[in-house]
C-alpha positions as CSV (number, residue, x, y, z in Angstrom):
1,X,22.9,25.4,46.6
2,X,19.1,24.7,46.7
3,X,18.5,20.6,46.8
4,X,15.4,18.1,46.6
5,X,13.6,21.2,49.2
6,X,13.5,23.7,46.5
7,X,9.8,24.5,46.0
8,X,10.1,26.8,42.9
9,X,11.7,26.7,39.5
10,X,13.2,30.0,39.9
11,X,15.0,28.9,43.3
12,X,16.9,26.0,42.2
13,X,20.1,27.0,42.0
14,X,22.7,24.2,40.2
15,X,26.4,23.3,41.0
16,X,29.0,25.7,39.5
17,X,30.5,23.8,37.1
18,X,26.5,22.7,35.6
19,X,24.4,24.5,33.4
20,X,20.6,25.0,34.5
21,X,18.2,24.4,31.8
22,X,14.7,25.2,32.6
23,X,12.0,23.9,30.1
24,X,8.6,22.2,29.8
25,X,8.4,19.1,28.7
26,X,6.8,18.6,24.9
27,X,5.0,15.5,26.1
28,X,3.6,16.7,29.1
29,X,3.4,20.2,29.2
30,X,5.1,20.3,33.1
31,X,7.8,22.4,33.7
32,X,11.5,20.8,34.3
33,X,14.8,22.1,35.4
34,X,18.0,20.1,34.8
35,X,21.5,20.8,36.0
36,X,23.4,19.5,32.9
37,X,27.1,19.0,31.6
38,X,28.0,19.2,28.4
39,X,29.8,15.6,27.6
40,X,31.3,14.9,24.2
41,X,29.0,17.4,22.4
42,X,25.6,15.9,24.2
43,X,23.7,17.5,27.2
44,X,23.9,15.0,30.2
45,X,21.6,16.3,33.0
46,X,23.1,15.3,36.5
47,X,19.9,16.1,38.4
48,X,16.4,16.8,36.9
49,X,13.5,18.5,38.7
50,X,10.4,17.8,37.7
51,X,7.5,20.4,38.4
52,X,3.5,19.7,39.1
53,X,1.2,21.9,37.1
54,X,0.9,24.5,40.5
55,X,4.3,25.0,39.8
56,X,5.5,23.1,42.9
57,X,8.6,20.7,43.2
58,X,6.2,17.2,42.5
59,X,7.2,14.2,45.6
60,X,9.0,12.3,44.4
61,X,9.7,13.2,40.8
62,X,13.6,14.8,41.1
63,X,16.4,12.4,41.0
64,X,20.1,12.6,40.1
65,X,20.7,11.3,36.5
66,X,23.9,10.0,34.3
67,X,23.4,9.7,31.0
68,X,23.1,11.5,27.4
69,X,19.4,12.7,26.9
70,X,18.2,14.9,24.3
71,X,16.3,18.2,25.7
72,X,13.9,19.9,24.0
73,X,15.2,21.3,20.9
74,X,18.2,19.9,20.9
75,X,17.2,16.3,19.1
76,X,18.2,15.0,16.1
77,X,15.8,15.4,13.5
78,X,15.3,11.9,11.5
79,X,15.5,12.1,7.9
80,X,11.6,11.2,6.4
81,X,11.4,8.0,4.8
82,X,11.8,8.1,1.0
83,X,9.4,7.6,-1.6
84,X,11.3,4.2,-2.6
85,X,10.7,3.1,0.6
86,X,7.4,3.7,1.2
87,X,6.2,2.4,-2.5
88,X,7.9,-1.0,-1.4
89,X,6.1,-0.8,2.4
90,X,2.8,-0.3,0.8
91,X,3.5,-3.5,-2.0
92,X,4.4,-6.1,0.7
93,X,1.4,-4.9,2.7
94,X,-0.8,-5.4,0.2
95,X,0.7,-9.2,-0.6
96,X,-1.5,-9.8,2.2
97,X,-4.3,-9.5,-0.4
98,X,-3.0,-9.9,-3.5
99,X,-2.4,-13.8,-2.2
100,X,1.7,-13.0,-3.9
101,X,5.3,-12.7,-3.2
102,X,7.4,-10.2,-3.2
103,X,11.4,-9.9,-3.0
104,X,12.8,-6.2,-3.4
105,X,15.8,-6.8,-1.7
106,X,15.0,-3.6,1.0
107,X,13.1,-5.6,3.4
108,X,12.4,-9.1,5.2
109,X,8.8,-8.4,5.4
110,X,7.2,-12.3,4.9
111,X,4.3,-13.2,5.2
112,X,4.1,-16.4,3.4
113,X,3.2,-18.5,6.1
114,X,0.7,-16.7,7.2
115,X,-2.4,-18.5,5.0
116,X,-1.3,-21.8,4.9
117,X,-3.9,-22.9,2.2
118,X,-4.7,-19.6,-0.2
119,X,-7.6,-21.9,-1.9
120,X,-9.9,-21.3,0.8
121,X,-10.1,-18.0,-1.2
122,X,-11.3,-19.3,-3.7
123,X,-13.9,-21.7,-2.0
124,X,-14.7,-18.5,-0.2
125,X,-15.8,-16.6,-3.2
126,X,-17.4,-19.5,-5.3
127,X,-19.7,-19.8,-1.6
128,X,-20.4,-16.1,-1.0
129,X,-19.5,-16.8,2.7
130,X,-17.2,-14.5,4.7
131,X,-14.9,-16.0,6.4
132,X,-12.1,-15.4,9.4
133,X,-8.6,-15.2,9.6
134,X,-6.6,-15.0,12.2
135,X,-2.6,-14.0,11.8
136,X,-0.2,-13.8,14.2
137,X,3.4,-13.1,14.6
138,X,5.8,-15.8,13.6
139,X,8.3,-17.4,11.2
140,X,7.3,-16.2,7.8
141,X,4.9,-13.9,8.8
142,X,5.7,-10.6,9.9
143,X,1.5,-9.2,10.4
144,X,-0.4,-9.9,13.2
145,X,-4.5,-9.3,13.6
146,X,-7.9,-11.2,12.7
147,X,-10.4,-9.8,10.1
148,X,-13.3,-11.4,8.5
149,X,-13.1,-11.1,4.6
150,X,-16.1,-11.1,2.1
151,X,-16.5,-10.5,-1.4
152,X,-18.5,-7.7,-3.0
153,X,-18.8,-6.3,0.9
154,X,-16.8,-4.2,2.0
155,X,-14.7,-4.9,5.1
156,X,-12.4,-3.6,7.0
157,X,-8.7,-4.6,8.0
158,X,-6.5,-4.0,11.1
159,X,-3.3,-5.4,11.5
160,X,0.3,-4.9,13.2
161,X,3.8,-5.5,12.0
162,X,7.1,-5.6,12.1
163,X,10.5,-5.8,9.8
164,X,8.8,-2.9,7.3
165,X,11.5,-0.4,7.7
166,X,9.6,1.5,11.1
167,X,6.2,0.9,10.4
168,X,4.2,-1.3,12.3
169,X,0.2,-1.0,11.6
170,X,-2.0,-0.7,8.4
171,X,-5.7,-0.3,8.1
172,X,-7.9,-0.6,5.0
173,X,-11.5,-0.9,3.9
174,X,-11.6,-3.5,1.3
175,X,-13.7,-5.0,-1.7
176,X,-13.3,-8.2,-3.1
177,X,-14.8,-9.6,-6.2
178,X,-14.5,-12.6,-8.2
179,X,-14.8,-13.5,-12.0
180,X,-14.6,-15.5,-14.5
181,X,-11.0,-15.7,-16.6
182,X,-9.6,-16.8,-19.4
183,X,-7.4,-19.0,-17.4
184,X,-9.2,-19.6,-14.4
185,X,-11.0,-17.5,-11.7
186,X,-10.3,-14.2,-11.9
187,X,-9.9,-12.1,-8.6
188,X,-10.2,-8.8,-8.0
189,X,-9.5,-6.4,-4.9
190,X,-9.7,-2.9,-4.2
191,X,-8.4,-1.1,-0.9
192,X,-11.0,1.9,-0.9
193,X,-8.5,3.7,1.7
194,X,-6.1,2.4,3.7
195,X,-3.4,4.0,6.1
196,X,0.2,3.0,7.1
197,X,1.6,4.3,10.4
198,X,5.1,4.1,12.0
199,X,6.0,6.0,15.4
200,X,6.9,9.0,12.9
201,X,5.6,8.6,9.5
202,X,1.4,8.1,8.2
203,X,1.1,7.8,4.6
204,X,-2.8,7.2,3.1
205,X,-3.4,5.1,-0.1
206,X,-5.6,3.4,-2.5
207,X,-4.9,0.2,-4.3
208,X,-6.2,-1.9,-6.8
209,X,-5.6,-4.9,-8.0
210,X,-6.4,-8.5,-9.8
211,X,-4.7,-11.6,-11.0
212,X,-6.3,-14.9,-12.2
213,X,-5.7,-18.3,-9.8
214,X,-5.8,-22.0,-10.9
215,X,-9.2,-23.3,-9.5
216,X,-7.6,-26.1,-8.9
217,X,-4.8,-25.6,-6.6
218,X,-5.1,-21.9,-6.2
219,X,-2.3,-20.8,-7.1
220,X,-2.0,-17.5,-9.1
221,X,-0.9,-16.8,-12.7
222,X,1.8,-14.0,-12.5
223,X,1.0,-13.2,-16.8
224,X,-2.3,-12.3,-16.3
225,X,-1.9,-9.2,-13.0
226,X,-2.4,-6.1,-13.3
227,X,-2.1,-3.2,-10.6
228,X,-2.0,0.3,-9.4
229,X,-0.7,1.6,-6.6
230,X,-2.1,5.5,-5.1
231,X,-0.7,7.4,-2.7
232,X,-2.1,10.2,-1.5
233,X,-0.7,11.9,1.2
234,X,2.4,11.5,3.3
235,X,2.5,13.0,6.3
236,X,0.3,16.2,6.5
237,X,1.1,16.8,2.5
238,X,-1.1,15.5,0.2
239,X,0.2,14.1,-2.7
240,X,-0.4,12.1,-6.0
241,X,1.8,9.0,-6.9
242,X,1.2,6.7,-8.9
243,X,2.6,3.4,-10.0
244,X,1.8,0.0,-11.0
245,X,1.5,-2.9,-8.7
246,X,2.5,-6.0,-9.8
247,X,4.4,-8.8,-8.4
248,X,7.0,-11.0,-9.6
């Protein structure tokens, strides 16, 4: 049998009772050779070789190994994320701006803690003058990343997160405007384009969106929203869904 020495992929030569798997690697495009078993239906390699890209045996790179990987081709695809899911991702992103709440039942995404005092909107619009705010990870608020907001400007957002099913970072360029209401200040936001990414899944969007606040307190009144929510593509398909976004 041919050990650690072997300088070639063609000369290792595995145990008897192993099977030899040669391969390259998906990620980065060097060659491998494992010796594997076949334990309770899973490929377990028992020694790995791991090739540089001359095609030698790379120092230090070939070890003895005991436990079920996944080779090439022989993973588990996971299922895509369904539409329901996604359309309730994209609302509790978007409470970020729409200054609401949101309780579907599907995920703990919070971020109610995150903006302590939701009048400085308001102040912010009546002033014209942007203004910073920093989030970070902790109880009650699941997004983390600092953006400087205008209104009638728009701006861009970057922020991470976590307990949204597997996706953990959004991006959107913004607008924000502000009116007058029948009930009090009426605001107004529109996410030009905006992107959600897990490790797996990208889905693009649009949004738009505006509810009227007490000018007083700041706090919004739930009659007077109205909403719709765009997808556009999920994945590399491009797509057109549609559907109201409102909060309750």
């Amino acid at each position: 049998m041919t050990h650690l020495l072997a300088q070639t992929p063609d000369s290792i030569e595995c145990p008897p009772d192993t099977l030899k798997v040669d391969f390259v690697s998906p990620v980065t495009g060097l060659r491998k050779v494992a010796c594997t078993k076949k334990i309770n239906g899973q490929n377990v390699p028992q020694i790995e070789y791991n090739f540089d890209k001359s095609g030698q045996l790379a120092p230090g790179k070939s070890s003895a190994v005991f436990g079920a990987v996944n080779l090439p081709g022989t993973e588990e695809k996971k299922a895509p994320i369904s539409q329901e899911k996604i359309s309730s991702a994209l609302k509790h992103v978007l409470k970020i701006l729409s200054r609401q709440t949101l309780n579907d039942g599907l995920v703990t995404f919070r971020v109610n803690t995150c903006e302590a005092n939701p009048i400085e909107w308001i102040k912010m619009a009546m002033t014209k003058q942007p203004k910073t705010f920093s989030y970070r990870f902790k109880e009650g608020c699941d997004v983390d990343g600092t953006f400087t907001a205008a209104f009638e400007k728009e701006f861009p957002i970057n922020m991470n997160l976590k307990n949204l099913y597997d996706f953990n970072q959004t991006q959107m360029n913004v607008i924000q405007k502000m009116s007058k209401g029948q009930k009090g200040v009426r605001y107004h936001f529109e996410a030009v384009t905006g992107t959600l990414k897990s490790p797996s899944e990208m889905v693009e969007f649009k949004a738009r969106y505006e509810i009227e606040f007490n000018i007083f307190n700041g706090e919004p009144l739930e009659e007077t929203q109205n909403g719709m929510l765009t997808i556009t593509k999920v994945n590399d398909k491009a797509v057109l869904i549609e559907e109201k976004l409102l909060y309750q």
